[in-house]
N, C-alpha and C positions, 0 to 999 in steps of 0.2 A: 504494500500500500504506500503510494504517494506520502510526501508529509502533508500538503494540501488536504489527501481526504482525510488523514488521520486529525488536522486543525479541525475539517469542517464535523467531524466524526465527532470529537469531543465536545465541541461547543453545540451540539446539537443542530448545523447548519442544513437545511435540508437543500439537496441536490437540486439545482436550475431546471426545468422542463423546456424542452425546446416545441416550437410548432412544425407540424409536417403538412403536408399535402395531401388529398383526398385518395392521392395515385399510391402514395404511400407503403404499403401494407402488400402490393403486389410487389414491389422493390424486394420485401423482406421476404415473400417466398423465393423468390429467384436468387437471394442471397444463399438462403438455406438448401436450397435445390443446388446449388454447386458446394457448397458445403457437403452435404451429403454424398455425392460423390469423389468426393475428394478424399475422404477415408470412409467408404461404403460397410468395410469388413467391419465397422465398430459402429456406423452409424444404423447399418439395417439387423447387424446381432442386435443392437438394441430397440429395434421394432420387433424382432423374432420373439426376443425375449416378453415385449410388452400381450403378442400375439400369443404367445404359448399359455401363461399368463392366465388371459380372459381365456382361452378352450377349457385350461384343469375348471377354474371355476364354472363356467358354463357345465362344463359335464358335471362337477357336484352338485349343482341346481335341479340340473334334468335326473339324475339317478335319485334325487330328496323328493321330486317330484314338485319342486318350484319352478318348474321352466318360464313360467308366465311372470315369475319375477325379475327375468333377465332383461327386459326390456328396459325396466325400471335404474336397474345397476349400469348398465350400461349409458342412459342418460348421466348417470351421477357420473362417469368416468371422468366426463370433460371437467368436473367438481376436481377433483384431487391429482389429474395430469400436469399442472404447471410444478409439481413437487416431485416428479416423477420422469422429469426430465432435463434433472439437474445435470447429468453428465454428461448431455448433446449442447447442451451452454457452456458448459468448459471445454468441451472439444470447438465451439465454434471460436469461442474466447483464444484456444490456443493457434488455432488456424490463422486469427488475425494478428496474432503476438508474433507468429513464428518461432513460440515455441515448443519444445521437444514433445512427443503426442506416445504416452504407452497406454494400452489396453487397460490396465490397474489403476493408473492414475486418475481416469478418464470413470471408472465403474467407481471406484472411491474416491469421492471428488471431496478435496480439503480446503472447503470452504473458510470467506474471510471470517462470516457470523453463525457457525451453526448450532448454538444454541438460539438463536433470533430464528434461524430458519425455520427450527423443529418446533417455535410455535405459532409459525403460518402452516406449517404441515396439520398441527394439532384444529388448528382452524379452518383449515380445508378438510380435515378428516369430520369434523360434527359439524361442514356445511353440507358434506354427501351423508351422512345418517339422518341431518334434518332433512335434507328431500327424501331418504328412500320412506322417512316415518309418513311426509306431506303422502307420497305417493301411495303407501298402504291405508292412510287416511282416507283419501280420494275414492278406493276403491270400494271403501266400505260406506262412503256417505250412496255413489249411487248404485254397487249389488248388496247391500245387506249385508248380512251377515255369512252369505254363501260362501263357501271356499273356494280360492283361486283357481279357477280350470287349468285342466291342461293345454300345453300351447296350441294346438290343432285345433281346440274351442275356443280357445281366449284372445284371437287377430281377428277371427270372422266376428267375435261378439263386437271385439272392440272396434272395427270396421263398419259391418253392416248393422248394428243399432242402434236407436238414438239416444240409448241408456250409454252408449258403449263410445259412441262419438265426440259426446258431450264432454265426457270424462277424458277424452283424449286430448278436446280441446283446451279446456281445463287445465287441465294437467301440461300440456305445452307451454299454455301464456306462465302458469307457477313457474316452473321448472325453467322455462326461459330468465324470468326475472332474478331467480336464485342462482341461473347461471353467472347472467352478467353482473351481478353485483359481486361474486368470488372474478369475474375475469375483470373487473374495475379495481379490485384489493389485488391482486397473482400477478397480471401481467406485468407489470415492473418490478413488485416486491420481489421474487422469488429469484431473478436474476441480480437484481441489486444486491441483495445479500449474500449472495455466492459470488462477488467479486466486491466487494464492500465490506467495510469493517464498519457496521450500521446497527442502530436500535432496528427492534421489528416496527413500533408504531413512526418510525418517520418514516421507512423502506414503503411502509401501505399507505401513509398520506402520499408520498410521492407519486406511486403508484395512480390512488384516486386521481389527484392531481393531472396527472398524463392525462389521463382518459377524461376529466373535465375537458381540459383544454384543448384536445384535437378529438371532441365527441366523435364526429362523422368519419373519420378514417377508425376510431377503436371499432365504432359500431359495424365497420366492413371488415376490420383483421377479427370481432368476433365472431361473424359471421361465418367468415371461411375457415376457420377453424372449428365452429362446428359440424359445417358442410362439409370436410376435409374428414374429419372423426365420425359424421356419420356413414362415408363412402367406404371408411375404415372397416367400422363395423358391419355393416353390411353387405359387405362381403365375407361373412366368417370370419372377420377378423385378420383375412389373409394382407388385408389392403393396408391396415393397420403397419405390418411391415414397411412399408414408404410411407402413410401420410405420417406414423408420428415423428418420427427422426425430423422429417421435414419441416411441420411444427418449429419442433423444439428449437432446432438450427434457425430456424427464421426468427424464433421467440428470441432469443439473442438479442439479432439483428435490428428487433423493433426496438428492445432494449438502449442498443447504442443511438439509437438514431433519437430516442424519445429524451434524454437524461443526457444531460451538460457532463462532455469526461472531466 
């Protein structure tokens, strides 16, 4: 760490936010997207890894015979993902340092704040338990008290009913709102902290801050990163291999581009 941030570290000075461009945010996948290919073997093991991952869970669901809860958990992913890809921000971090890049370094990444970090993790972990509770809530205001069908029953209800559409719409507009409020706190906090010697509540003012300031470019980079994560998922997961590395490499990116070095 600079002596500059370690001054601004102490005194409490919170980091400059810079303005971007609407175009913005497509800059940062194309960032990440050569990132990503630049050291593939570490950037797409850690899509494999995130991929493998959700299948064991997925399969414990379906063998408990909660399939129809995977829907749910899988919305929460994008909840607890910006903590989760803490080592594709050091590898982009290193790619732009030039320097030296090992597999270990990069999987245990040694961070500047990571007891700060571990309690934006702790706050991303009971942002995804509060929605999967919202979402078991949901379910029970409109089927009762019935038990969760099986998956083969539980898309068609949830599709073709109006008991089943409502609650999806519903449960969207929530689930949207609890998204972006964790990607209005995550998006800069979580890289900030990993190359910053920072408190966790000025890493998350900062953070809000970004995304005040250039609303209309975060509200496109959240968007594509949901859209990016649900192409993931919805492919089994397999797609998941390239969009998240991608992600995460581009999360960087916005990083640097968003926060005064």
């Amino acid at each position: 760490m600079t002596s500059e941030q370690s001054h601004g570290a102490a005194h409490g000075r919170l980091p400059e936010i810079q303005q971007i461009g609407l175009d913005e945010p497509w800059t940062w996948l194309a960032a990440g997207w050569r990132d990503l290919w630049r050291k593939p073997s570490i950037s797409l093991g850690y899509g494999l890894a995130i991929a493998v991952v959700s299948w064991v869970l997925t399969a414990g669901l379906f063998s408990l015979h909660l399939a129809s809860v995977v829907i749910a958990l899988a919305a929460g992913f994008l909840l607890v993902a910006p903590l989760l890809a803490v080592g594709l921000y050091e590898l982009s971090r290193r790619l732009e340092s030039g320097e030296p890049i090992e597999t270990k370094e990069i999987v245990l990444v040694s961070t500047h704040s990571p007891l700060q970090l571990a309690f934006v993790g702790v706050a991303l972990l009971i942002a995804f338990l509060v929605w999967v509770r919202i979402a078991m809530l949901l379910f029970a205001l409109f089927f009762g008290a019935e038990p969760f069908p099986e998956i083969e029953a539980f898309v068609p209800t949830l599709l073709f009913t109006w008991k089943g559409l409502v609650m999806l719409i519903v449960g969207s507009l929530v689930g949207g709102l609890i998204a972006f409020a964790v990607f209005a706190i995550s998006a800069v906090s979580v890289p900030l902290l990993m190359a910053r010697d920072l408190d966790v509540m000025s890493a998350i003012i900062t953070s809000l801050r970004a995304t005040a300031r250039n609303f209309k470019p975060m509200l496109l980079w959240a968007c594509l990163i949901a859209a990016l994560t649900a192409c993931g998922i919805a492919t089994g997961y397999l797609g998941l291999i390239i969009t998240f590395p991608l992600i995460g490499h581009a999360t960087w990116h916005a990083y640097r581009a968003l926060v005064e070095p």
